[in-house]
Structures are given as C-alpha cells and as structure tokens.
C-alpha positions, 0 to 999 in steps of 0.5 A: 500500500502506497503511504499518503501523500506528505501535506505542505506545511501552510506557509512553508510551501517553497523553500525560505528565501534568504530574508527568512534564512536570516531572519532565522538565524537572528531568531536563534541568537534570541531576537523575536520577530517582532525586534527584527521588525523593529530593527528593520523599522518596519511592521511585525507582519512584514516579517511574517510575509519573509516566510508565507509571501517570499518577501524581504528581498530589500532587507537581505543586505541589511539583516547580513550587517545586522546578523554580522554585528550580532555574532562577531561585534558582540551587538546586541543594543537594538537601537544600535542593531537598527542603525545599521540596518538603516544605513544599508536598507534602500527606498524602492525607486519608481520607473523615473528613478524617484523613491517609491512612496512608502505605503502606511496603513491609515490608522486603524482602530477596531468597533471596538476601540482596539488600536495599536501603534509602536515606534522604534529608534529613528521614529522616537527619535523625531517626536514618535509622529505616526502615533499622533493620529492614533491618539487623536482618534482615541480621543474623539472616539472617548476612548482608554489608552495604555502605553509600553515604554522601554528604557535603560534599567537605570533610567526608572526611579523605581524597582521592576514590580514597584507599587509606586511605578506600574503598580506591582504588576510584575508581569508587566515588565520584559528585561532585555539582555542589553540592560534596558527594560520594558514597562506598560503602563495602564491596562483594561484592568486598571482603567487606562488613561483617558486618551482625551487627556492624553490628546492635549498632552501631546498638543501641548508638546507641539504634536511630539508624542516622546516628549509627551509620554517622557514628561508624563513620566518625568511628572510621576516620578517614574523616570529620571529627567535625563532618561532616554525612551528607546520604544514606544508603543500605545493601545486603546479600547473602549472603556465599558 
C-alpha cells in the first residue's frame, strides 16, 4: 500500500528565501520577530510575509550587517542593531528613478476601540509622529489608552514590580539582555488613561508624542529627567 501523500506545511510551501534564512538565524541568537521588525523599522507582519509571501528581498543586505554585528561585534543594543540596518536598507525607486512612496496603513482602530501603534529608534527619535493620529482618534472616539515604554534599567526611579511605578504588576515588565527594560503602563484592568487627556498632552508638546509620554513620566516620578525612551508603543479600547 502506497503511504499518503506528505501535506505542505501552510506557509512553508517553497523553500525560505534568504530574508527568512536570516531572519532565522537572528531568531536563534534570541531576537523575536517582532525586534527584527523593529530593527528593520518596519511592521511585525512584514516579517511574517519573509516566510508565507517570499518577501524581504530589500532587507537581505541589511539583516547580513545586522546578523554580522550580532555574532562577531558582540551587538546586541537594538537601537544600535537598527542603525545599521538603516544605513544599508534602500527606498524602492519608481520607473523615473524617484523613491517609491512608502505605503502606511491609515490608522486603524477596531468597533471596538482596539488600536495599536509602536515606534522604534529613528521614529522616537523625531517626536514618535505616526502615533499622533492614533491618539487623536482615541480621543474623539472617548476612548482608554495604555502605553509600553522601554528604557535603560537605570533610567526608572523605581524597582521592576514597584507599587509606586506600574503598580506591582510584575508581569508587566520584559528585561532585555542589553540592560534596558520594558514597562506598560495602564491596562483594561486598571482603567487606562483617558486618551482625551492624553490628546492635549501631546498638543501641548507641539504634536511630539516622546516628549509627551517622557514628561508624563518625568511628572510621576517614574523616570529620571535625563532618561532616554528607546520604544514606544500605545493601545486603546473602549472603556465599558
């Protein structure tokens, strides 16, 4: 009796491009996906189509420096990592020669409130602009935000788990290897800012989103003055 036909494993139908090799072997040294994302400045999903879609052939120089840096340099900052990824990653160019436009997604916030916008480096940076639209459209909605920061260990006033920080949920805390550390700050379950309040905020910061979140922050005692915000990410829903 002949043995069944193998399946294909869904988005495994062709052999990995050289994008998703790399991005593997990044994966091995204990990068997730979406910290490639981040250090290629692009979206999670992105990363995602090197496997199911054979996209990525933009990023390959760029994730062989990255990768280079990771193994031989000893780098693991990625904020340094995508610096280097920015220096060898190029704009696509139209038929004429003109850089291609970059397509975005508008932003997007569910029926139910849900939205989510994430920064890295280059775009904190300058002012974290893109999250702008996503809080202005929380607030006209009403809606709650919550927001992750990332910083160096020794920039927060407060130990990891702190009832004076975030309030003692430690599970709210991700310890990176190159010393710096990931805090959320609100939550469905603790309420959330009012994402109005947080609107006029960032206004008054002249639209920078960083420097908002980094005086908020400074405000509350949380940070020291001269901590620098290595990513930024924000969420909303609606309040119940």
């Amino acid at each position: 009796m002949a043995p069944p036909p193998r399946r294909s494993t869904p988005g495994r139908r062709h052999p990995l491009n050289e994008a998703a090799r790399l991005a593997d072997r990044l994966q091995q040294h204990g990068y997730t996906k979406r910290d490639i994302a981040r250090i290629i400045n692009r979206d999670p999903s992105l990363v995602s189509q090197f496997y199911t879609k054979n996209k990525g052939a933009a990023f390959v120089t760029a994730l062989r420096e990255v990768l280079t840096a990771a193994e031989t340099g000893g780098i693991t900052d990625l904020p340094e990592l995508a610096a280097i990824a920015a220096r060898h990653t190029r704009r696509r160019t139209t038929a004429s020669g003109a850089r291609a436009r970059v397509r975005t997604k508008a932003v997007l916030i569910t029926p139910t409130g849900s939205g989510t916008g994430r920064v890295g480096a280059q775009a904190i940076a300058s002012g974290s602009a893109r999250l702008r639209p996503l809080i202005a459209e929380a607030a006209r909605r009403g809606l709650r935000l919550a927001f992750t920061v990332r910083l160096a260990k020794t920039s927060y006033r407060h130990p990891s788990g702190s009832r004076t920080d975030s309030p003692g949920i430690r599970r709210d805390v991700i310890q990176r290897g190159d010393h710096s550390e990931e805090r959320s700050y609100g939550s469905a379950q603790t309420g959330g800012f009012d994402a109005a309040d947080f609107a006029r905020r960032v206004d008054a910061a002249g639209g920078d989103v960083t420097q908002a979140v980094h005086q908020w922050l400074v405000e509350t005692g949380r940070i020291r003055p001269d901590a620098q915000i290595l990513h930024l990410e924000v969420r909303t829903w609606r309040p119940r």
